[in-house]
C-alpha positions as CSV (number, residue, x, y, z in Angstrom):
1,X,31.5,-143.4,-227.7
2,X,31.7,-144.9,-224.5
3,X,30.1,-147.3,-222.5
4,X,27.0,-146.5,-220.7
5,X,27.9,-146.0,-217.3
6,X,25.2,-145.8,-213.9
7,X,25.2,-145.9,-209.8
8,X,23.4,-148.8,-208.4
9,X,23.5,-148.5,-205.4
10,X,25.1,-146.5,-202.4
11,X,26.2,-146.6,-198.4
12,X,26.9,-143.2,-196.0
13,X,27.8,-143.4,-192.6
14,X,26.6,-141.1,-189.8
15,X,28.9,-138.2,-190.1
16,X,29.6,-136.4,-187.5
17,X,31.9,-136.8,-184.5
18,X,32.3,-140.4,-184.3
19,X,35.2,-140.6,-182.2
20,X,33.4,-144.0,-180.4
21,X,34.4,-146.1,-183.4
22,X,38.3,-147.0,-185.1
23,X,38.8,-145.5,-188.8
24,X,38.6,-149.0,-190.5
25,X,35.4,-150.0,-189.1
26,X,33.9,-146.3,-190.0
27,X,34.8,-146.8,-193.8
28,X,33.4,-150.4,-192.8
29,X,30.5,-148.9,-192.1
30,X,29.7,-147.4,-195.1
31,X,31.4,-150.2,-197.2
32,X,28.6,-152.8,-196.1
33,X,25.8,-150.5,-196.0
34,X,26.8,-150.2,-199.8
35,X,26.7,-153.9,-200.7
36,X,23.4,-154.6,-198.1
37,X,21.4,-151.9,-200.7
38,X,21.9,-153.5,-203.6
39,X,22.7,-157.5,-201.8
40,X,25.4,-158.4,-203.3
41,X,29.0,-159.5,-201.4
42,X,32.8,-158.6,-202.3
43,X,33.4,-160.9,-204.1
44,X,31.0,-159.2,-206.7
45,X,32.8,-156.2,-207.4
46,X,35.9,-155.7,-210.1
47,X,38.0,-153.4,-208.6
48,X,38.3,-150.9,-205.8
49,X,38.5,-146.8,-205.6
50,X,39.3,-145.3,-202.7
51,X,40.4,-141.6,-201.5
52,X,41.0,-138.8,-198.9
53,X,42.8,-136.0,-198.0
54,X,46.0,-135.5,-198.2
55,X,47.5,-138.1,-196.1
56,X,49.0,-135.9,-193.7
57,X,45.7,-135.0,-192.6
58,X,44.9,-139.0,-191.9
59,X,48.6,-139.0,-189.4
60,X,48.8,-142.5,-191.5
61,X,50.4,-142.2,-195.4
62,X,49.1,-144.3,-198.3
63,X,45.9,-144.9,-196.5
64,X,44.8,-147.1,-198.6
65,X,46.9,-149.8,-197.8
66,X,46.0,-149.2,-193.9
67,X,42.5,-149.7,-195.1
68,X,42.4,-152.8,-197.9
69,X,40.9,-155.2,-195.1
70,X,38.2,-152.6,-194.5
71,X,37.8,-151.8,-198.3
72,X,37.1,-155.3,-199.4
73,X,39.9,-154.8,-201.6
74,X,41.7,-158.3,-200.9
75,X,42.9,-159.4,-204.1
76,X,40.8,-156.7,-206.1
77,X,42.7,-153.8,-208.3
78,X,43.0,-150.8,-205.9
79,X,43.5,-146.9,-207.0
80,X,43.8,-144.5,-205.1
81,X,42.8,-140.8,-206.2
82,X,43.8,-137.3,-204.2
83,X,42.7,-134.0,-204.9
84,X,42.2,-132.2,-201.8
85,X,38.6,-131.3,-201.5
86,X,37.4,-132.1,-204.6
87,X,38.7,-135.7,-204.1
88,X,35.1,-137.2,-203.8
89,X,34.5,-136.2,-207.1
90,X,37.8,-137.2,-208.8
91,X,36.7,-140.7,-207.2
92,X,33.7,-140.8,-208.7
93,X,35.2,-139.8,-212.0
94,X,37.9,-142.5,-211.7
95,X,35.1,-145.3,-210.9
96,X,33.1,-143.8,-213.7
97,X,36.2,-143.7,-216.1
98,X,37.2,-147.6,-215.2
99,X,33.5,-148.5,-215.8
100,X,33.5,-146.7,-219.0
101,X,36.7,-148.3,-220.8
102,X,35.1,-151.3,-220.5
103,X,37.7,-153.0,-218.1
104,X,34.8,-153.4,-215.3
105,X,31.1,-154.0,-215.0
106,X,30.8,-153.1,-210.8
107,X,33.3,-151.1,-209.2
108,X,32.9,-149.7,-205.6
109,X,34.2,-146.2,-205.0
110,X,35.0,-144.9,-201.5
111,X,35.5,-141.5,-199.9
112,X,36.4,-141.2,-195.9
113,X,37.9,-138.7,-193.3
114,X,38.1,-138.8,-189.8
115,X,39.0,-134.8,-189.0
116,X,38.2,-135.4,-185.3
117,X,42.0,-137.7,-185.6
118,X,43.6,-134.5,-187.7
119,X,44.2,-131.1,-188.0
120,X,42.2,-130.2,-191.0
121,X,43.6,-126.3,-190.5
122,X,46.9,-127.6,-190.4
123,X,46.5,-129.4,-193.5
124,X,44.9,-126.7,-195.1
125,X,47.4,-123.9,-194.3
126,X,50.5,-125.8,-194.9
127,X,49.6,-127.4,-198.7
128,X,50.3,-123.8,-199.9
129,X,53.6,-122.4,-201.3
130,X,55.1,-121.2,-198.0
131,X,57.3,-118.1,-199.3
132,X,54.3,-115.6,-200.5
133,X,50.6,-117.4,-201.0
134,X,50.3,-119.1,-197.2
135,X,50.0,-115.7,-196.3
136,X,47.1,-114.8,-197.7
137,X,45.7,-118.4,-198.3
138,X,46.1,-120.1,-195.2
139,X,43.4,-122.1,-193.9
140,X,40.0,-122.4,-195.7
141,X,38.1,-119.6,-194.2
142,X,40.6,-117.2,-195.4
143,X,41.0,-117.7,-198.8
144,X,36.7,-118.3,-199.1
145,X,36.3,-115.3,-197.6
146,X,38.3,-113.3,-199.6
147,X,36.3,-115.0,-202.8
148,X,33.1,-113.8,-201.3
149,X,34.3,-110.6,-201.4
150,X,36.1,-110.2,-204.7
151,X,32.6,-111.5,-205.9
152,X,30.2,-108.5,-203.8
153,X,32.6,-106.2,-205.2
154,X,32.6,-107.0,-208.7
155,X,29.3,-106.5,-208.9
156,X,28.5,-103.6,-206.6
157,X,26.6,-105.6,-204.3
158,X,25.9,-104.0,-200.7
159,X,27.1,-105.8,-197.7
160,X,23.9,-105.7,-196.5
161,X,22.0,-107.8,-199.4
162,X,25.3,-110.1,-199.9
163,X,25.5,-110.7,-196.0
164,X,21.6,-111.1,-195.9
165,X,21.6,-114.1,-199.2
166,X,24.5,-115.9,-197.3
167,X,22.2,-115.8,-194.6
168,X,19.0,-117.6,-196.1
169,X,21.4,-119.6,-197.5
170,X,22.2,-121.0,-193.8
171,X,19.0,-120.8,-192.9
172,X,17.8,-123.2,-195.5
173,X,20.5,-125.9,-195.2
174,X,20.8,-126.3,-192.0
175,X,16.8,-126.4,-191.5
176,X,17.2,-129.0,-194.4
177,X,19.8,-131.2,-192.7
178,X,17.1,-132.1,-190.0
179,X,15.3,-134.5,-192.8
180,X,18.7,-136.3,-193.7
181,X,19.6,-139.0,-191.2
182,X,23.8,-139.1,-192.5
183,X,23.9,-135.2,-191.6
184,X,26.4,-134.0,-188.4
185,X,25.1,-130.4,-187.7
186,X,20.9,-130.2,-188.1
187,X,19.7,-126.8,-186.4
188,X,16.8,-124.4,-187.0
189,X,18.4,-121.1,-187.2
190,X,16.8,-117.6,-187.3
191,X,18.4,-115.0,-190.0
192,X,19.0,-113.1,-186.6
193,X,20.8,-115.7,-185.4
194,X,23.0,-116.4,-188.4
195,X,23.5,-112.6,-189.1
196,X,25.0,-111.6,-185.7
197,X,26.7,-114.8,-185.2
198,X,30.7,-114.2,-184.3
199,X,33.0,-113.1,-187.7
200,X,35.8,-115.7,-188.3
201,X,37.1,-114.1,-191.3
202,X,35.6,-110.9,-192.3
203,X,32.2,-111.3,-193.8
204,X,32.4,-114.8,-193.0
205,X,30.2,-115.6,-189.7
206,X,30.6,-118.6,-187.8
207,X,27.0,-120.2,-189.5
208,X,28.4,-119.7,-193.0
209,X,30.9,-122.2,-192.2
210,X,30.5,-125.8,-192.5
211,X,31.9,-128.4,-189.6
212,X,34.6,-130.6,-189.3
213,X,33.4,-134.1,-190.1
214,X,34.0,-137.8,-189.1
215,X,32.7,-139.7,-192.2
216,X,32.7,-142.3,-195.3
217,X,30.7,-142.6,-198.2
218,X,30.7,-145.9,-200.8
219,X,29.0,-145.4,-204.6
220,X,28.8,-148.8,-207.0
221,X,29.2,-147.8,-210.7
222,X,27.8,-150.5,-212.7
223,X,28.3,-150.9,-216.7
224,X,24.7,-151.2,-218.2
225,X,24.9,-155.0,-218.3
226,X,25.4,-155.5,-214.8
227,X,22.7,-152.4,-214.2
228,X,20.1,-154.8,-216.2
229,X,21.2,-157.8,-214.3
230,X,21.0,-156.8,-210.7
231,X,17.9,-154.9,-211.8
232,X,18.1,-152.3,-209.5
233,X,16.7,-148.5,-209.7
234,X,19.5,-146.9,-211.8
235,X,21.4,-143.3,-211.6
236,X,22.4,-142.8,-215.3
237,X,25.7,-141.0,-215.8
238,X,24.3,-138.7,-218.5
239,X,27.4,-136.1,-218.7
240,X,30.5,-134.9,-217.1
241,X,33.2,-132.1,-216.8
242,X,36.3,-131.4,-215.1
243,X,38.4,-128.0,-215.0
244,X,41.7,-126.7,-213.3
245,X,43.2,-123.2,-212.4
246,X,46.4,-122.4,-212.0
247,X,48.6,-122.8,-209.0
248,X,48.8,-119.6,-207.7
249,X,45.8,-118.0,-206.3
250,X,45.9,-114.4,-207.8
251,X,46.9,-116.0,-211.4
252,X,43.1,-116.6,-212.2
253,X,39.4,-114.8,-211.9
254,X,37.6,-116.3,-208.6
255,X,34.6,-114.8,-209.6
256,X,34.4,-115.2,-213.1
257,X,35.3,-118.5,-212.4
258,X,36.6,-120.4,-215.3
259,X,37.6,-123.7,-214.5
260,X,33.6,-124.0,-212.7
261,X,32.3,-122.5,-215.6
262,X,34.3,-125.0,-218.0
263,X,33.5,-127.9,-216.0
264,X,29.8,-127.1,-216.1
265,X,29.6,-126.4,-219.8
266,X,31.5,-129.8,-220.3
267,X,28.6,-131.5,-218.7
268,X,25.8,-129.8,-220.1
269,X,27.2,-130.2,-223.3
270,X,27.5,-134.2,-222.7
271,X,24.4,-134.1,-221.2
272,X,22.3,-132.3,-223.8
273,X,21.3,-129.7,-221.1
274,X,21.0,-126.0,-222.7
275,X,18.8,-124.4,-220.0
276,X,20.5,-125.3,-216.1
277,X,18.0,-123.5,-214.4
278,X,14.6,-125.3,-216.0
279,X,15.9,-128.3,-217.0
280,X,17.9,-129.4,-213.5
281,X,15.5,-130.6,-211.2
282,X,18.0,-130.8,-208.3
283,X,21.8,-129.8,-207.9
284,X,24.3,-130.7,-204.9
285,X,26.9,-128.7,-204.9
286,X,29.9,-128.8,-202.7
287,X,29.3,-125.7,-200.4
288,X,31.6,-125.4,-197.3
289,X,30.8,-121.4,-197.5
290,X,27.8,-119.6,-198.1
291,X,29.3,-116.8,-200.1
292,X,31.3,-119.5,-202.2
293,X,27.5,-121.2,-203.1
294,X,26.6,-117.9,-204.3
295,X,29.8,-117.1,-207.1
296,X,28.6,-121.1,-208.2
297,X,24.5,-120.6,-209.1
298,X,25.9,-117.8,-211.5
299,X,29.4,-120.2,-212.9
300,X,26.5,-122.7,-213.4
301,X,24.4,-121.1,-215.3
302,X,21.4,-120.6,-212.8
303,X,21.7,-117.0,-213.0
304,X,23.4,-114.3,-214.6
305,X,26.3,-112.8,-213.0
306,X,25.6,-110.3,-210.1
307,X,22.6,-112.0,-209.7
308,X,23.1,-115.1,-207.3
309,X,21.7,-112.9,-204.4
310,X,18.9,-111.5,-206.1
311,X,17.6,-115.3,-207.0
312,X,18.4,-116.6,-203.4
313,X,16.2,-113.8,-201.7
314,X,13.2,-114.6,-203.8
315,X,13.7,-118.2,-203.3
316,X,14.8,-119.7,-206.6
317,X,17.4,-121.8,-204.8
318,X,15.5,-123.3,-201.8
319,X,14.2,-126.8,-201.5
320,X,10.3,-125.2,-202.7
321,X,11.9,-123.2,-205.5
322,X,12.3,-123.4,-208.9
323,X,15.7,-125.6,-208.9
324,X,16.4,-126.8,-205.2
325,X,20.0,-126.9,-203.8
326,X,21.5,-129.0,-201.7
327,X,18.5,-130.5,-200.1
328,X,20.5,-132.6,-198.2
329,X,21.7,-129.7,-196.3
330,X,25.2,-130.2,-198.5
331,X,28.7,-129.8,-197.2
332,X,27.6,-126.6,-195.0
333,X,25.9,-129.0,-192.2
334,X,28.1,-132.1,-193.0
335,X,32.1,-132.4,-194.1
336,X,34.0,-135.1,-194.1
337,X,36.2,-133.9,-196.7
338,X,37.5,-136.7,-199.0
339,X,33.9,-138.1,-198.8
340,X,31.8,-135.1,-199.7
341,X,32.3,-134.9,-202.9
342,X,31.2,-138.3,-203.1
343,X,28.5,-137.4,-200.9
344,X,27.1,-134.6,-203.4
345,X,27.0,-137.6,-206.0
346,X,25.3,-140.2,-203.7
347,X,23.2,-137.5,-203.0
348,X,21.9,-136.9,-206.6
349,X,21.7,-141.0,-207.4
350,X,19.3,-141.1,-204.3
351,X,17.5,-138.0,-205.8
352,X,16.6,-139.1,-209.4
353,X,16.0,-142.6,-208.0
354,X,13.2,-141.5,-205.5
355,X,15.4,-142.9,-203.0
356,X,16.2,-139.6,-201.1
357,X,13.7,-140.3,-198.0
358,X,12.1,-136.8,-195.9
359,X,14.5,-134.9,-198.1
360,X,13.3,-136.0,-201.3
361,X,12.8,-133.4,-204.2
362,X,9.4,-134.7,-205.9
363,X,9.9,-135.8,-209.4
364,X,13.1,-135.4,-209.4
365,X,14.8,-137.2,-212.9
366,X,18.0,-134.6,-213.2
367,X,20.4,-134.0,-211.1
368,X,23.9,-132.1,-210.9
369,X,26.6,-133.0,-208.3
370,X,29.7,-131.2,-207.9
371,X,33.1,-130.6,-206.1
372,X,35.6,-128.4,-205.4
373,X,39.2,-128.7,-204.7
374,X,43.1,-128.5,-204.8
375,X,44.5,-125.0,-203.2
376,X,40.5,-123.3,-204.9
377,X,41.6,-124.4,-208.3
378,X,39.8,-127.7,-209.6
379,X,36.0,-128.3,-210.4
380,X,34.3,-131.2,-211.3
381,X,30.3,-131.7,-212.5
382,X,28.7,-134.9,-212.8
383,X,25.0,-134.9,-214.8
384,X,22.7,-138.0,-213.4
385,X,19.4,-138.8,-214.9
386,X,16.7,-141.5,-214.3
387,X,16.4,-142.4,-218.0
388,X,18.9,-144.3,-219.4
């Protein structure tokens, strides 16, 4: 059994476009709003974990090197974990890990991009094979969209009810987004609006896309023993799962997804959690498309399969409904990519520690956060809980 592991405390930046400030002193930004939460200095922490993109998308390799000064990692233990989008995630899971062994009592964990400085597109398109999957996987809209529609046809669902669920999905998040004071994009959208916005890649609209994001996010895991001793409102780690695909995009089921499924089931089953849909109080999952949010409430559990658009039109899914998603607005109104993963998990510490502000879910003492990543192939769920 291993050690009890919680977050402590945690520090976002702005995101956004933040072009006024140098990339240090925006994961600076977020590094001291971390230790002024909780009031503690540098010279508190054990160790150091820090990630991003790949580093091509940064211009600068081994960024965290270029960023140790900024970091607070001067004669700390550094690691440095990259998975593509789902590297928020993989950091929290690597602070979470160190923390666990027993090596640590505080470590800080760090996820930044500044995409306003890159070519996230360029990035994206070129980490595939480049003899037969770029072309049909290049870029992120691409390959999403042809998810959401593997999914709608699966299950016989008309274009009109899918397009019209990815809608209110929009709708909701980005009206959400106007009560959290990190998020980049906060506008109140009609479904007309959203519906007969431009296609980018057919049925993808331009709304069901999420931005390109300046931003940085720091999260303190703490063993229980330093938890007690800085006595501070406590995220308990209660489960977690991780899950991978294979390389090549048409080797595995996008719809029946099983490395989201797996993952999921790996944290449920940590976390004791039979029933997703009435036992979560809150999830944040990583959402850069609207359709992709759909295929997750059914890999997750929420609902059966074929029925994500059913449950989203009644409501189940909104921030009044029965389990409310990515009240934060999520990564559809704010990405900076290596970050928000990390941001989905500072997301759910802030919500089962009543520390969520205007977006706060009421009563909130379960949370899921989640991530997505590598070329569509890895999943990661982290369970927190308010009771240790």
């Amino acid at each position: 059994m291993s050690a009890k592991v919680g977050i402590v405390g945690s520090g976002q930046t702005k995101h956004g476009n933040r072009s006024e400030i140098s990339y240090p002193d925006l994961i600076r930004e977020a590094v001291s709003a971390a230790f002024e939460n909780i009031g503690i200095d540098p010279a508190d922490i054990d160790g150091v974990v820090y990630g991003t993109m790949p580093s091509m998308m940064e211009g600068v390799a081994l960024t965290h090197l270029y960023f140790a000064d900024a970091l607070r990692a001067v004669n700390k233990p550094i690691l440095k974990t990259e998975t593509c989008g789902s590297t928020g995630i993989s950091l929290a899971f690597t602070g979470y890990y160190w923390i666990a062994s027993g090596m640590a009592d505080l470590i800080l964990v760090v996820g930044s991009e500044k995409m306003h400085e890159g070519d996230s597109q360029a990035t994206m398109s070129t980490v595939a094979e480049p003899f037969y999957q770029r072309y049909f996987i290049s870029g992120a809209a691409g390959i999403f969209s042809l998810q959401g529609q593997q999914w709608a046809y699966r299950y016989g669902i008309s274009e009109e009810k899918a397009r019209e669920a990815a809608a209110k999905i929009s709708m909701d998040h980005h009206k959400d987004a106007l009560d959290n004071p990190y998020a980049h994009v906060k506008k109140r959208l009609t479904m007309e609006e959203i519906k007969n916005a431009r296609i980018v890649v057919y049925p993808t609209r331009l709304w069901d896309i999420c931005p390109n994001s300046d931003g940085a996010c720091a999260v303190l895991f703490a063993s229980e023993k330093m938890a007690k001793k800085l006595n501070r409102k406590t995220a308990w780690v209660k489960g977690v799962g991780y899950s991978g695909d294979e390389y090549w995009f048409g080797d595995s089921d996008k719809v029946v997804w099983q490395c989201a499924i797996q993952a999921a089931r790996q944290a449920y089953d940590m976390a004791g959690i039979k029933n997703p849909l009435k036992e979560l109080d809150v999830a944040e999952i990583y959402n850069p498309f609207t359709y992709q949010e759909l295929i997750y409430y059914e890999c997750f559990g929420f609902c059966e399969p074929g029925q994500a658009a059913d449950y989203t039109l009644k409501g189940t899914f909104a921030r009044d409904g029965e389990l409310p998603c990515d009240p934060s607005g999520g990564t559809l109104c704010t990405n900076p990519i290596g970050a928000t993963g990390l941001i989905r998990t500072a997301e759910a510490a802030l919500q089962v520690t009543g520390q969520a502000g205007a977006h706060q879910i009421e009563g909130a003492k379960l949370a899921l956060s989640h991530a997505m990543g590598g070329t569509d192939q890895f999943n990661g769920v982290m369970i927190l809980g308010s009771e240790d």
